[in-house]
N, C-alpha and C positions, 0 to 999 in steps of 0.2 A: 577477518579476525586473526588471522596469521599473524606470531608474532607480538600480539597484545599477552599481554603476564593479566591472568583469570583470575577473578577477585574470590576468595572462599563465599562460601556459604554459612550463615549462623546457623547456629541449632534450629532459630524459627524455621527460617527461609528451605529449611531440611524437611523440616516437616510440611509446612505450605505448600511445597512440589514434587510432593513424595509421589505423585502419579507420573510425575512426569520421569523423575531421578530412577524408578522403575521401569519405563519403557527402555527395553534397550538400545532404541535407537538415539537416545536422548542423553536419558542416565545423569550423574554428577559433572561430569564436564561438559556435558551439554547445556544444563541448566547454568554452568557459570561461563558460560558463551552469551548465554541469553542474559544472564546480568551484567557483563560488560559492553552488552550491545546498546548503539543511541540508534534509533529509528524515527525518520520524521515522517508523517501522515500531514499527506494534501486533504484536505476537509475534514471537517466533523462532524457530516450531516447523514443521508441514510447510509453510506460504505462505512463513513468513518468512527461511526456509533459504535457498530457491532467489532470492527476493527480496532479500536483504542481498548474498550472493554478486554477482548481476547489478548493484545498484546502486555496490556497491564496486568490481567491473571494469572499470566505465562508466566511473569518477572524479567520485562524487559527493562536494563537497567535506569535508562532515557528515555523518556519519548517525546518528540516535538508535535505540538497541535499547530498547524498551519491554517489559519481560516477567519474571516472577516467581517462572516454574517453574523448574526441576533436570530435567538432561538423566537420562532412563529408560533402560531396555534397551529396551522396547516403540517411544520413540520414531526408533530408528535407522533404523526398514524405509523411513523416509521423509524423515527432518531430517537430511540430507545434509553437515548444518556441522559434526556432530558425531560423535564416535568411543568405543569402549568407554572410553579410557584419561579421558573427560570424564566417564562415568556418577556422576550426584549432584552434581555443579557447575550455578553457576546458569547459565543458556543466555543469558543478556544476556551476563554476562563470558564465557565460551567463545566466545562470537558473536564480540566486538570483537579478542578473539586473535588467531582464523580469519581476520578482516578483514584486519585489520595486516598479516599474512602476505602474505594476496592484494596488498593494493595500500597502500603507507605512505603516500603521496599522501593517500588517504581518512584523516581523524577520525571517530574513532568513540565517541560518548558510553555505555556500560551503564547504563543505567536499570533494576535488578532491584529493581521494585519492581511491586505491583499497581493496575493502572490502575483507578479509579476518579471518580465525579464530583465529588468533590473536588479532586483532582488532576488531571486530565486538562489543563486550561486551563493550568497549570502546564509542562506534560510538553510540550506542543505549541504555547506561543504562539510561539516566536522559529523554527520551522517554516517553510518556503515549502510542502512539500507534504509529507501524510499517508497514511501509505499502511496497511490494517487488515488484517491478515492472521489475526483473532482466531478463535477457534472457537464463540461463542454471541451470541444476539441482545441480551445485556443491555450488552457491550462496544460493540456495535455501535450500538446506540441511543446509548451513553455519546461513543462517536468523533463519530459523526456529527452530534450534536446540537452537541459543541460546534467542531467543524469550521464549521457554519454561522455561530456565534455570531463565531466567532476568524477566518470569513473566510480558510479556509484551502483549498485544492483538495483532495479525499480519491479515492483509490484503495481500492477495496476490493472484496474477493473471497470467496467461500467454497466449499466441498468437500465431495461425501458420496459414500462408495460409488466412482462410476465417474460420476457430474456434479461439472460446477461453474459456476459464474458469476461476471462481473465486470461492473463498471461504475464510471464517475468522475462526480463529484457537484461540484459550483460552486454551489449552493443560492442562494450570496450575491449573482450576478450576472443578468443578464435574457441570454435567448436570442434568435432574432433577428428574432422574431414579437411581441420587446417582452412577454414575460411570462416572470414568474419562472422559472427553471431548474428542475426536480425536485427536491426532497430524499430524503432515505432512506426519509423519515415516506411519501413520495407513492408509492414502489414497496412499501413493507411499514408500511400502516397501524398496524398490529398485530403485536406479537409472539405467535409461534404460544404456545398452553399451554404449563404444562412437562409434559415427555412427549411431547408429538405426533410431534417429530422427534428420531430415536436420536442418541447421540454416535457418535465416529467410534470408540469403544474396545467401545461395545455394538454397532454394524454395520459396522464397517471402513470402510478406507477405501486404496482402490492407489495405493500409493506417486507412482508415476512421474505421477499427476494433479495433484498439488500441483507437482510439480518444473514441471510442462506450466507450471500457472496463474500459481503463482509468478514466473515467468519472464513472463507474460504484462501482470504488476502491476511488474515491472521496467520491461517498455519503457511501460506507462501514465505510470508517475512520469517518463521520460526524455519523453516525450512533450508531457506537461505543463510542464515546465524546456523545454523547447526550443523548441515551439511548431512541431510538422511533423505534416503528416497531420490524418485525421479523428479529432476527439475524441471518448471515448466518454461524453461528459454526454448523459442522454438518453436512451442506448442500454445492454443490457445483454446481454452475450454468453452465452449457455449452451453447454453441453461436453457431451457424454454418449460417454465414452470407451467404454462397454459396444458403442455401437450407430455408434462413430466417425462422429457427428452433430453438427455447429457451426451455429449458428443463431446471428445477432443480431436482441433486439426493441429498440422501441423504446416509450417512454413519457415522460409528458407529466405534468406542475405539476398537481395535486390542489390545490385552492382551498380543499377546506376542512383541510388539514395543518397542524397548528400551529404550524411553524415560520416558511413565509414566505405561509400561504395566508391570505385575505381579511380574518380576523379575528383573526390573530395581530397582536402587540404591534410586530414587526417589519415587516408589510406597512407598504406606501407607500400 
């Protein structure tokens, strides 16, 4: 956000975020960060629920819904944006509805379309921050690889069962030991087989865990725009709601990752 000229605030929008323009880490110029910020969200289903919600309440100025599905019966026990009377609508437009509703302040762009590596660079270049709320590692490989490329901050999270984890990724900048940041490639080499690991429709998944993480990828993105506290590059949280257990690890730049390690096209 460096360098962008901060839009005021109206009288409403003063009062709408008067919790937040109190916090002193936040305050008025915080809040007119987070209105000139565009943010685009990978899904809109159990992450992206709780996530669009929190980011539209904030007063994020943009936000992009990225996603190609139609809302289910199955998906209600946990996509919290939506309602029987949406069932068979795309969840990008239902999403920006929902939004509108919650706060007119927020734009909100529906992108019902399938992200791909084609498109992705497309979908996210005019983005200050990415945030992935997707459900398999080929999305994820696809976000993140080009998050590196595009220089963009990524938030990103995932869900199984009663765990989750998150972490934010900067790939594109050096940390403060003068070496590259981590990428995705440096915490998951490899995507698992297919098969290894169930979907969430063949092993479940509790509801109120996404709402948790989601919610948790909300204040990452706010985090990120605003620039308070410790950030989680570097770090990555796990959840194990079964055994109400929070742990953060930490991990470190793989040198030989293709993206920014020693012998990629992009090392310095």
């Amino acid at each position: 956000m460096t360098g962008v000229v901060l839009p005021e605030l109206s009288a409403e929008e003063v009062e709408r975020y008067a919790r937040h323009i109190v916090l002193r880490d936040i305050g008025g110029p915080g809040q007119r960060k987070l209105k000139a910020a565009r943010v685009g969200v990978i899904g809109a289903g159990g992450l992206g629920a709780p996530l669009l919600l929190y980011l539209a309440a904030a007063g994020i100025g943009r936000v992009t819904v990225i996603d190609d599905d139609a809302v289910s019966l199955s998906n209600l026990q946990r996509q919290v944006l939506f309602g029987e009377a949406d069932l068979g609508r795309p969840k990008a437009e239902v999403a920006a509805e929902a939004l509108a509703r919650l706060n007119p302040h927020v734009r909100v762009i529906a992108q019902a379309v399938r992200l791909t590596a084609d498109n992705v660079r497309a979908l996210i270049e005019d983005c200050d921050v990415v945030a992935d709320g997707s459900d398999n590692f080929d999305t994820r490989y696809i976000v993140s690889d080009a998050c590196f490329h595009a220089k963009k901050p990524l938030v990103t999270a995932a869900v199984g069962q009663f765990d989750g984890s998150l972490t934010t990724l900067r790939p594109f900048e050096k940390g403060p030991d003068g070496r590259p940041n981590p990428t995705y490639r440096c915490l998951f080499p490899k995507k698992p087989p297919p098969g290894a690991l169930p979907t969430c429709a063949e092993a479940g998944v509790l509801g109120a865990l996404t709402g948790m993480v989601g919610s948790l990828m909300a204040l990452e993105v706010v985090r990120e725009i605003v620039g308070f506290g410790q950030s989680m590059v570097g770090r990555l949280a796990l959840f194990d709601l079964a055994a109400m257990r929070f742990e953060t690890l930490t991990y470190g730049w793989d040198e030989d990752n293709p993206l920014n390690g020693r012998g990629a096209k992009n090392a310095e």
